[in-house]
Structure formats: C-alpha cells, structure tokens
C-alpha positions in Angstrom: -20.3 17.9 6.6 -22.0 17.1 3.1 -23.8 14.5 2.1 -20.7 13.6 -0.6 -17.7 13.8 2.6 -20.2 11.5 4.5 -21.0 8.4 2.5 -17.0 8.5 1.3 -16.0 8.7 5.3 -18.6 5.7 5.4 -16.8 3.7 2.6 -13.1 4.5 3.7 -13.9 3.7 7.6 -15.8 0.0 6.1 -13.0 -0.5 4.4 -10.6 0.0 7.3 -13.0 -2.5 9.5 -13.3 -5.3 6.8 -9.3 -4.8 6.1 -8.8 -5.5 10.1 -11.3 -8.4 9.7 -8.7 -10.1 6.3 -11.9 -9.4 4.7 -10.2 -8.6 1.5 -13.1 -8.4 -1.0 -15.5 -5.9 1.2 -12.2 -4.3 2.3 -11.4 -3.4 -1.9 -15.0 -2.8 -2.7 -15.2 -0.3 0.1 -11.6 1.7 -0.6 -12.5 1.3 -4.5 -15.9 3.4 -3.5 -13.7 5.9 -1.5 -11.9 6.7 -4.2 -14.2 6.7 -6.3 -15.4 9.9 -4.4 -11.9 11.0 -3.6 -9.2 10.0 -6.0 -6.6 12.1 -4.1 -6.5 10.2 -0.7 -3.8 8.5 -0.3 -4.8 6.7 2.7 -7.0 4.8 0.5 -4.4 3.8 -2.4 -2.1 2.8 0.6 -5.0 0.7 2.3 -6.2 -1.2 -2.1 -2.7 -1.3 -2.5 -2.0 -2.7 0.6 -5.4 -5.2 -0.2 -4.0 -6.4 -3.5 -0.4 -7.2 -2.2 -2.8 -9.5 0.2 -4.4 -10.7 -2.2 -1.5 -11.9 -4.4 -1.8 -8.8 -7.4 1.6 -7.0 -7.5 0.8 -5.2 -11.0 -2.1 -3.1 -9.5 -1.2 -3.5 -5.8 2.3 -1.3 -6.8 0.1 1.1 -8.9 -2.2 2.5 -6.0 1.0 2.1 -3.8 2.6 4.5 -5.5 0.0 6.6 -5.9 0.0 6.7 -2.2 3.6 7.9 -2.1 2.9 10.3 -4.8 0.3 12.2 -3.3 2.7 12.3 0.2 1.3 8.8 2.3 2.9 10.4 5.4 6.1 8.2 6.1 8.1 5.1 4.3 5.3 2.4 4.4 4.0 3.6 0.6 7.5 2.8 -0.3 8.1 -0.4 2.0 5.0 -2.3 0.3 5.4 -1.3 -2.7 8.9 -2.6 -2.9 7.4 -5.5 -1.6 4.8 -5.8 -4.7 8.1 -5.9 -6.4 9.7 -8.5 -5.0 6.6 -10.4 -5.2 6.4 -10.2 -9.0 10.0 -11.2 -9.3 11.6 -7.7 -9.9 14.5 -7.5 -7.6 15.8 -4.5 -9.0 13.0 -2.7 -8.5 12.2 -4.1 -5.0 15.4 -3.2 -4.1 15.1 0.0 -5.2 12.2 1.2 -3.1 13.0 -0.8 -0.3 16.0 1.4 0.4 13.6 4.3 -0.1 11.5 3.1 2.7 14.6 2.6 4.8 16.5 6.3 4.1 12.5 7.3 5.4 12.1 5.0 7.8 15.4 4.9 9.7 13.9 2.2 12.5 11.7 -0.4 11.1 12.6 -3.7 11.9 10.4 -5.3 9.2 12.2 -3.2 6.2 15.7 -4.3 7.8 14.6 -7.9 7.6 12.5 -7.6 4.3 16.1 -5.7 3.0 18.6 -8.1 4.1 16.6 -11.3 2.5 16.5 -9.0 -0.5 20.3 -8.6 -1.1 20.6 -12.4 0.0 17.9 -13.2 -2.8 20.2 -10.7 -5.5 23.4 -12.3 -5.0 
C-alpha cells in the first residue's frame, strides 16, 4: 500500500472515529483531507455531507450528498439525507422528491417512512 492510500485511509478512518464521537469539526477536517486525496469516494461525501446536515448547512451538506449518490453510495441513505438537507432548508418539493427516491431504494426503513409521512403532513 502507498504512502498516498495510507495517510488518506488515516484521514477517512479519523474522520469516522471523531464522527462517532459528535466531534463535528475534526470529523469535516478529516473527510475534507480524504477527499482531498480521493475526490471519488463516496463514502466520504456521504460521511461531510452527513457532517454538515449535523451541523445545520443544508446548501453544501446536499452538494457532497449528492455526490455520494452520484458516484453509487451503495443503497438509499445518499438519497434519504439528502432529502433531508432539503427539508431543512425549506424546500419541500425537493425533499419530497428524494425522499421517495430513498424509499423506492430502501423498501424497509422505518426512519424514511416516518421522515415521509411528516413530509406530506408538512406539504398539505
């Protein structure tokens, strides 16, 4: 393994520990680095995104989101959050519309169901 796959292993696995931890500024820091050194993982656009939602940014929180689903985050969760980045910047529509993406994907998930039926209370 080279020295390059190492240190970003290093940064994506701090970032996973500090993210466990609600340390949300060593948690970006660290996933920024990752990507830094591998702008095509979308484990770490999931895990910002995921960091920024947290931390109350919906504009760039959706933007590594959706980078996530974009370069194939490996089930509905890229879609669940960001639909929730949505609906935390006020954009029903939008919300609504990747929410239901996350539940045609993710057929079981208790936590889209309930995020989904607050939403269509919220739109009526």
């Amino acid at each position: 393994m080279g020295r390059v796959q190492n240190y970003y292993l290093g940064r994506h696995n701090l970032g996973m520990i500090y993210l466990a931890e609600s340390n949300y500024s060593e948690a970006e820091y660290n996933f920024r680095r990752a990507l830094s050194l591998n702008p095509r993982s979308a484990e770490d656009h999931f895990n910002l995104g995921l960091v920024l939602l947290l931390t109350a940014r919906p504009a760039p929180a959706r933007t590594h989101l959706q980078k996530s689903v974009e370069l194939g985050y490996p089930n509905g969760g890229g879609y669940f959050w960001a639909g929730l980045a949505y609906l935390q910047a006020g954009q029903l529509d939008e919300a609504q519309k990747w929410l239901a993406l996350s539940l045609k994907l993710y057929k079981d998930a208790g936590g889209v169901k309930a995020f989904w039926a607050k939403l269509e209370t919220a739109v009526k």
